[in-house]
VMD Tcl script that draws the C-alpha trace (Angstrom):
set ca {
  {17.45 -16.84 40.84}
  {19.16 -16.21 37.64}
  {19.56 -12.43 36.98}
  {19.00 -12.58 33.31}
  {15.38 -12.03 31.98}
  {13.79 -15.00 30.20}
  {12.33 -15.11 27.05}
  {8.35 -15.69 27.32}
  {7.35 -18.63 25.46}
  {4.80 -18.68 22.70}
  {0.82 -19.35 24.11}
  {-0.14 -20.97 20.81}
  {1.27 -22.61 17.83}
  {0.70 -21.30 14.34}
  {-1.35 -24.75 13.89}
  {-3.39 -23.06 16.84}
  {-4.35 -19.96 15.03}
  {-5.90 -22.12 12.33}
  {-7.62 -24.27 14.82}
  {-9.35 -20.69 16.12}
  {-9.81 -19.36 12.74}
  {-12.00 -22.21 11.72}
  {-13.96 -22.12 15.05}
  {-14.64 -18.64 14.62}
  {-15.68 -19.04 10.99}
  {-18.29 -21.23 12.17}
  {-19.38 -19.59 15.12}
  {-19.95 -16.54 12.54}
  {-22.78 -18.58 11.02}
  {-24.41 -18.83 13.92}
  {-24.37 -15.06 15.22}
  {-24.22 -13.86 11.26}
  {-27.42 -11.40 12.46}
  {-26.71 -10.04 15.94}
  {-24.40 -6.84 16.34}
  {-21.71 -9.29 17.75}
  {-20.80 -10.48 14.65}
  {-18.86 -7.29 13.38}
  {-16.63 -8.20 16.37}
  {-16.16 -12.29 15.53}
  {-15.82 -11.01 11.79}
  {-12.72 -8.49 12.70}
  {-11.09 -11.02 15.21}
  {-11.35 -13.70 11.98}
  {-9.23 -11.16 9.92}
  {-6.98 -10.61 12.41}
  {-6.34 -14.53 12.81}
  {-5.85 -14.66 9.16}
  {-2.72 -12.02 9.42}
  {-1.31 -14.61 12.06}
  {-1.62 -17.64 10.60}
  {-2.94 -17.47 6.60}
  {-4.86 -20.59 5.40}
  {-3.85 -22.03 1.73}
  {-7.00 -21.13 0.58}
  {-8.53 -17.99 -1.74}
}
mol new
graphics top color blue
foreach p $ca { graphics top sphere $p radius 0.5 }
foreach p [lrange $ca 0 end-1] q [lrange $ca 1 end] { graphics top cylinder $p $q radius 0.2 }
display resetview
């Protein structure tokens, strides 16, 4: 066993965070009037700090 710690690879790819970004985006239409949505609407933000789209 080598006594040096390894580095912990990344989960997901910055193509990844995109992929969830849009997903959520949509799911946010569909839950747009339950008290859930606050939550979806915070973890799209967050996704956006990751991995910003192109767009405006």
């Amino acid at each position: 066993m080598n006594s040096e710690q390894q580095r912990a690879r990344a989960v997901f790819s910055t193509e990844d965070f995109s992929l969830l970004r849009e997903a959520v985006a949509h799911y946010l239409n569909e839950v747009r009037d339950q008290p859930a949505s606050i939550k979806f609407a915070h973890l799209y933000h967050r996704l956006g700090r990751v991995a910003p789209s192109g767009r405006s």
